[in-house]
C-alpha positions in Angstrom: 243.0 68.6 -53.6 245.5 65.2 -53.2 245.9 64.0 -56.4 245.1 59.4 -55.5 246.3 56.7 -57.5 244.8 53.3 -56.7 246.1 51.8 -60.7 249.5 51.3 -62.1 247.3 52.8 -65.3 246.2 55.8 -63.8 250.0 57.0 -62.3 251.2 56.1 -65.6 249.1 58.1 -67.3 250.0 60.8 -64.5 253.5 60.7 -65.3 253.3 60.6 -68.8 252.5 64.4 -68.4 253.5 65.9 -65.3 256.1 65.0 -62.3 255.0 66.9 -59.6 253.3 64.5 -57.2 253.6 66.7 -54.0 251.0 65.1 -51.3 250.1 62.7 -53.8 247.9 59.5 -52.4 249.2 56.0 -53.6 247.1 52.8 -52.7 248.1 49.5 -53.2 250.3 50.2 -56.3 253.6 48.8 -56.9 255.7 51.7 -57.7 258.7 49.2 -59.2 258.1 49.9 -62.5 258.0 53.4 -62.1 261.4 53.8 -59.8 263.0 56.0 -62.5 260.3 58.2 -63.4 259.7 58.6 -59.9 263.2 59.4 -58.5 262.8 62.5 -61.0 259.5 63.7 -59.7 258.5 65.8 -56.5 257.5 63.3 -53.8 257.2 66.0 -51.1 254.5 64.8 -48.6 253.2 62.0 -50.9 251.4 59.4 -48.7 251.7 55.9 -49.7 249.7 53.0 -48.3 250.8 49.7 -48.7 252.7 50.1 -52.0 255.2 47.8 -52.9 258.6 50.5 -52.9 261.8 49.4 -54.9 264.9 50.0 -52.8 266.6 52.9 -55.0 263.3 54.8 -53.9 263.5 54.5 -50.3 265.8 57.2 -49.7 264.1 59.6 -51.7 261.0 59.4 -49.9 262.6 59.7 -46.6 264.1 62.9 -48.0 261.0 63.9 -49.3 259.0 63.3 -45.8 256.5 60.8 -47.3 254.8 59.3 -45.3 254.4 55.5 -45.1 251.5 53.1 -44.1 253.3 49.8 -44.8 251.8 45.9 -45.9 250.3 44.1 -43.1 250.2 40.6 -43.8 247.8 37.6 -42.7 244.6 38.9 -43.2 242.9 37.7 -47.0 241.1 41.8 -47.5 243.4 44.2 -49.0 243.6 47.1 -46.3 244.2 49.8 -48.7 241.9 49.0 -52.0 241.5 51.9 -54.4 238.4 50.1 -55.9 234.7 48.5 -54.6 234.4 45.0 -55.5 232.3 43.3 -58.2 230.5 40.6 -58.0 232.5 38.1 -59.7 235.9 39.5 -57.6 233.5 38.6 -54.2 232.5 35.4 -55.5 234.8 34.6 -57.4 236.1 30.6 -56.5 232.1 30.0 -56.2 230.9 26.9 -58.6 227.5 26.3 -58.7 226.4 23.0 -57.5 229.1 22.4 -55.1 227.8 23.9 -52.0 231.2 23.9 -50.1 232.9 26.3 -52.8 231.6 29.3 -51.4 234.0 28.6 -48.4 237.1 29.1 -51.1 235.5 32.7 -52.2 236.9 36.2 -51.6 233.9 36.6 -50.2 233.5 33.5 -47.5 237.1 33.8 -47.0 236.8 36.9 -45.5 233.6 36.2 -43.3 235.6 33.4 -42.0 238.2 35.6 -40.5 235.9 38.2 -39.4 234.0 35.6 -37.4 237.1 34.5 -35.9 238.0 37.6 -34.5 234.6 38.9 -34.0 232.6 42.7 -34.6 234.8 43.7 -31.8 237.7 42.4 -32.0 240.2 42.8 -29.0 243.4 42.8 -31.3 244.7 46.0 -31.8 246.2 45.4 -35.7 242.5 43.3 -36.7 240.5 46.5 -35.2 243.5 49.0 -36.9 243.5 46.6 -40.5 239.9 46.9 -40.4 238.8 50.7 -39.8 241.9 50.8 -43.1 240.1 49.1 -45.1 236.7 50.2 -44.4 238.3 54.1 -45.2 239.5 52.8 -48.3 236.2 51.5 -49.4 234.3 54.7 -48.3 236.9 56.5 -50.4 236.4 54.2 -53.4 232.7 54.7 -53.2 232.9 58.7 -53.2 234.8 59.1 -56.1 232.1 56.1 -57.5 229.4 57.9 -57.1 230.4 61.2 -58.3 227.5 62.8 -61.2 225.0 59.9 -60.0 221.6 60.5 -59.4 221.2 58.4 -56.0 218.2 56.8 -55.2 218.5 54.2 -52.0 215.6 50.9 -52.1 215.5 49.2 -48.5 213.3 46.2 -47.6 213.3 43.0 -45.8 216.4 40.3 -46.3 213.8 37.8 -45.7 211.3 38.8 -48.7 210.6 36.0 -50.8 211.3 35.9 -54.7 208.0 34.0 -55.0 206.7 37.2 -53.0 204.3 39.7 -55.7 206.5 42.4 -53.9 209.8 41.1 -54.8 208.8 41.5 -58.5 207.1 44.8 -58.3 210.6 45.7 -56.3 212.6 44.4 -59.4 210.4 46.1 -62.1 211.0 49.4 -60.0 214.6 48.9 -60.1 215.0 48.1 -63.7 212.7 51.7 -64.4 214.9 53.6 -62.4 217.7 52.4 -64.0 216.5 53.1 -67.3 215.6 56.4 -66.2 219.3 57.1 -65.5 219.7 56.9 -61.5 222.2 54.7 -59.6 220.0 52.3 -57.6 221.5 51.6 -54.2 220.5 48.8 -51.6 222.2 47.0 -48.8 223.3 44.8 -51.1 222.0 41.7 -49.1 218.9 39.4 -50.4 215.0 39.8 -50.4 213.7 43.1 -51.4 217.6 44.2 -51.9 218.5 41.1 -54.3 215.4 42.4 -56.1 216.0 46.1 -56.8 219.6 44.9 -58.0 217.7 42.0 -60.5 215.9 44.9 -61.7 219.0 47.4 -62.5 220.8 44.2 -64.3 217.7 43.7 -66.3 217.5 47.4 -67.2 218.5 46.4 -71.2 216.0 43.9 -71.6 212.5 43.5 -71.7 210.1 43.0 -69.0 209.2 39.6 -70.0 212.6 39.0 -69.7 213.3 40.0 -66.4 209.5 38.0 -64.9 211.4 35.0 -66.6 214.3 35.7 -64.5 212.3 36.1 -61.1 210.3 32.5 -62.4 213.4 30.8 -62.1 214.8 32.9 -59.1 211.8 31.2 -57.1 213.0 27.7 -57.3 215.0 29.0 -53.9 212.9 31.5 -52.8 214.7 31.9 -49.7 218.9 32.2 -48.9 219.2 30.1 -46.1 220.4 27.4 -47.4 222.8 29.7 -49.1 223.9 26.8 -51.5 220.6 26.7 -54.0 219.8 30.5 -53.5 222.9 31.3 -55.3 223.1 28.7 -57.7 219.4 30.1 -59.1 221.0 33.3 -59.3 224.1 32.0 -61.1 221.2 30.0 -63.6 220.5 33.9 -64.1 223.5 34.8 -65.2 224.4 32.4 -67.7 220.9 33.1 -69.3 221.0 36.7 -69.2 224.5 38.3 -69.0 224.6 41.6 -68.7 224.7 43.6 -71.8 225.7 46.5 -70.6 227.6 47.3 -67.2 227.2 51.2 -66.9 223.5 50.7 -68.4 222.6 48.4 -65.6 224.6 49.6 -62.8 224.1 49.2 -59.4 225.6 49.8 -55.9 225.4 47.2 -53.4 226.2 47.9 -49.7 226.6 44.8 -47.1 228.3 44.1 -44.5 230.6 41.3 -42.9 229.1 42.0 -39.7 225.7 40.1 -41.9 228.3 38.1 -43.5 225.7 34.6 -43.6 223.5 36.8 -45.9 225.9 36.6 -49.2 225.5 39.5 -51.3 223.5 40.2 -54.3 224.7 38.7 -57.4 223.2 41.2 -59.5 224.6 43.9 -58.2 227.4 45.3 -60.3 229.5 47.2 -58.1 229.6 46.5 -54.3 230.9 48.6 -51.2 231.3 45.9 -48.8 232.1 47.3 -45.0 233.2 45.4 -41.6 231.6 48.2 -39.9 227.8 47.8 -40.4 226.9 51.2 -38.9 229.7 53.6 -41.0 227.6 51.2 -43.7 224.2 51.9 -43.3 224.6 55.7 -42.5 226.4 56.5 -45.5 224.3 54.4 -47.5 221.1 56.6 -46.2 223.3 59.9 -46.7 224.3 59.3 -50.5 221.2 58.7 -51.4 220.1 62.2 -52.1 217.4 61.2 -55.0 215.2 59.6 -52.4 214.9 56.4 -50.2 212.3 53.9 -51.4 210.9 52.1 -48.3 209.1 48.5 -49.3 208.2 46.1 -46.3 210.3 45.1 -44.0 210.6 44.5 -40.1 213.1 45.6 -37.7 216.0 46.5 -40.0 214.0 48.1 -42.4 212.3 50.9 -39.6 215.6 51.5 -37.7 216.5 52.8 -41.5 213.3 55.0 -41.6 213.9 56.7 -38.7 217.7 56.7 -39.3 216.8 58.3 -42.7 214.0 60.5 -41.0 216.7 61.7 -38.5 219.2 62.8 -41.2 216.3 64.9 -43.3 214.8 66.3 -39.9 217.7 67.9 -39.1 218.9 68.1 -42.5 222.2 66.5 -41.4 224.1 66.7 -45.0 222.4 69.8 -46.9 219.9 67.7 -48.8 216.6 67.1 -47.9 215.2 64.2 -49.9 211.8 61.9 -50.2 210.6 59.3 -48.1 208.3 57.0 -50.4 206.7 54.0 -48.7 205.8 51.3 -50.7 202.0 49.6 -49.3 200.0 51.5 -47.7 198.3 48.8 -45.5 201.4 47.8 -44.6 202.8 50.9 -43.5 199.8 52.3 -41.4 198.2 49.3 -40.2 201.0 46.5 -40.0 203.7 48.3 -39.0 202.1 52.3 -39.0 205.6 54.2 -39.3 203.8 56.1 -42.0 201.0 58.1 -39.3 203.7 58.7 -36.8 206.6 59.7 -39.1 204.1 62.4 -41.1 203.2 63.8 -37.6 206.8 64.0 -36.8 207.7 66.0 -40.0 204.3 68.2 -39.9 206.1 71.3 -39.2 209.7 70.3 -41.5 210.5 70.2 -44.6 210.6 66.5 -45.1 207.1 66.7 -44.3 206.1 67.7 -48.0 208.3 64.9 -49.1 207.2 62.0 -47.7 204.6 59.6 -50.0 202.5 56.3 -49.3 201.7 54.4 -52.6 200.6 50.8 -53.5 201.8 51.0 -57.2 205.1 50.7 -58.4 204.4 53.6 -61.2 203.7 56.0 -58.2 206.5 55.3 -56.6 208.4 56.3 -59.5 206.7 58.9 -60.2 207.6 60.5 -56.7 211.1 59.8 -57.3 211.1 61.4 -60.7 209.4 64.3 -59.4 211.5 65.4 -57.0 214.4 64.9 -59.4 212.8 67.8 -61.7 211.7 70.1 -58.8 215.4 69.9 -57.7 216.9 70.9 -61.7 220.8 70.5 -61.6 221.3 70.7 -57.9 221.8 67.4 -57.6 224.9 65.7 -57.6 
């Protein structure tokens, strides 16, 4: 295994004890500091992608057949990150009340490049810089999620926060959190913003968190973007987190949805260009279960997507299905008759659930989790 250093802090730490760094992986790091340490130390077949590489090092590394991935400039997303982003990285420039701000953010910043260039952009070096850095955030995110218990919560973008359903999503959130899994979403707004609200509330009471969604629902909606994310930002300043690893979440969005700005309450956020490397991995990681609460189009191409991966058992884990409202699933949009007729004769057929309470749902999670012992990641 390729030992990867994406920090000055963790190579230092590396060299502190040992010089061998044959196929090593550096990303991002400025190696300046280091140049004497590192002209001692075996570089044979490092990789390094876009490190900054003092002069009196150059040499060695060409000696050493390293291979290089230099800088490529004019584009504001680092191509070869060795970290997901956090909310206050993506929104950083962001001041609530003035609308316009959100232009000046990591986060808008990028969106307004990407649309410039399009999802399919015809320029060789945006489609190269792109597919970089959406490797280096799939990277990021395996070693992130390493010893997590996964469970994935997908729903509509367009759920309201005044929505019954968007608290009951919150409330199920902030259980499994406190029950020790990594709640994951597409890290967008709706029934997504909500699992996330829950996760951040996950070291405070309940009476807390319905305070929270009370004043979350003076812009129940995020289009206009402005007022949606200043309620969340009211959140914030009431409630800061007490505790990041406690109330950690993983968001998942995409640039290709850049108009939907991502959750603010979600602590750690993969953010891809390509929105379908995003939504497959974010069904495949969740090994713990996928929580399915109402949504329309979106929402059922990731039931069968998810269906898909457990019928054929596409990574080695077969996992629940748990549909959240029941009328809603058989009679509204019935994915729930066709999908257990589907999986009659499979394994995924014992695993998939239709509840209308949120204590169910858990429940359903929390017992395949037991059935399963220490199998799972």
């Amino acid at each position: 295994m390729r030992l990867e250093f994406e920090t000055a802090d963790k190579l230092a730490r590396h060299l502190a004890e040992d010089i061998d760094l044959r196929h090593a992986v550096f990303q991002g790091v400025d190696l300046t500091a280091f140049a004497d340490r590192l002209a001692k130390a075996d570089l044979r077949d490092a990789v390094l992608l876009g490190c900054v590489i003092p002069e009196s090092l150059q040499g060695k590394l060409f000696d050493a057949s390293a291979i290089i991935f230099p800088h490529i400039p004019n584009t504001p997303f680092a191509k070869y990150r060795g970290l997901l982003y956090t909310p206050e990285e993506l929104q950083d420039a962001y001041r609530p009340g003035d609308h316009d701000s959100y232009q000046a953010t990591l986060d808008g910043r990028i969106y307004e490049h990407f649309k410039r260039s399009g999802p399919n952009p015809d320029d060789a070096v945006e489609a190269l810089t792109r597919r970089l850095h959406d490797m280096a955030i799939t990277d990021a995110m395996q070693e992130f999620i390493v010893g997590k218990r996964i469970v994935a919560i997908m729903g509509g973008h367009s759920m309201r926060r005044s929505d019954p359903m968007y608290t009951q999503v919150a409330l199920i959130g902030r259980e499994l959190t406190q029950k020790g899994y990594l709640v994951t979403t597409g890290g967008g707004p709706g029934a997504m913003e909500a699992a996330h609200l829950g996760a951040w509330f996950a070291t405070r009471s309940e009476n807390d968190l319905l305070d929270a969604v009370k004043i979350l629902t003076a812009a129940p909606l995020y289009d206009p973007i402005g007022p949606w994310l200043d309620a969340a930002f009211a959140v914030v300043e009431k409630y800061p987190v007490k505790d990041r690893d406690a109330c950690q979440s993983l968001g998942i969005p995409t640039w290709l949805y850049g108009h939907e700005p991502p959750a603010r309450f979600a602590l750690t956020i993969a953010k891809y260009f390509a929105n379908s490397v995003r939504e497959e991995g974010l069904l495949a990681i969740a090994t713990g279960g996928v929580i399915f609460t109402p949504g329309s189009a979106g929402t059922i191409q990731e039931v069968f997507q998810d269906a898909c991966q457990n019928h054929y058992n596409s990574f080695g884990v077969v996992s629940p299905m748990v549909f959240m409202g029941t009328q809603y699933w058989t009679e509204e949009k019935p994915v729930y008759p066709l999908l257990k007729h589907l999986a009659a004769d499979k394994p995924y057929g014992k695993l998939l659930e239709i509840h209308d309470h949120r204590s169910d749902v858990v429940a359903a999670i929390d017992s395949f989790d037991s059935s399963r012992g220490t199998q799972r990641i």
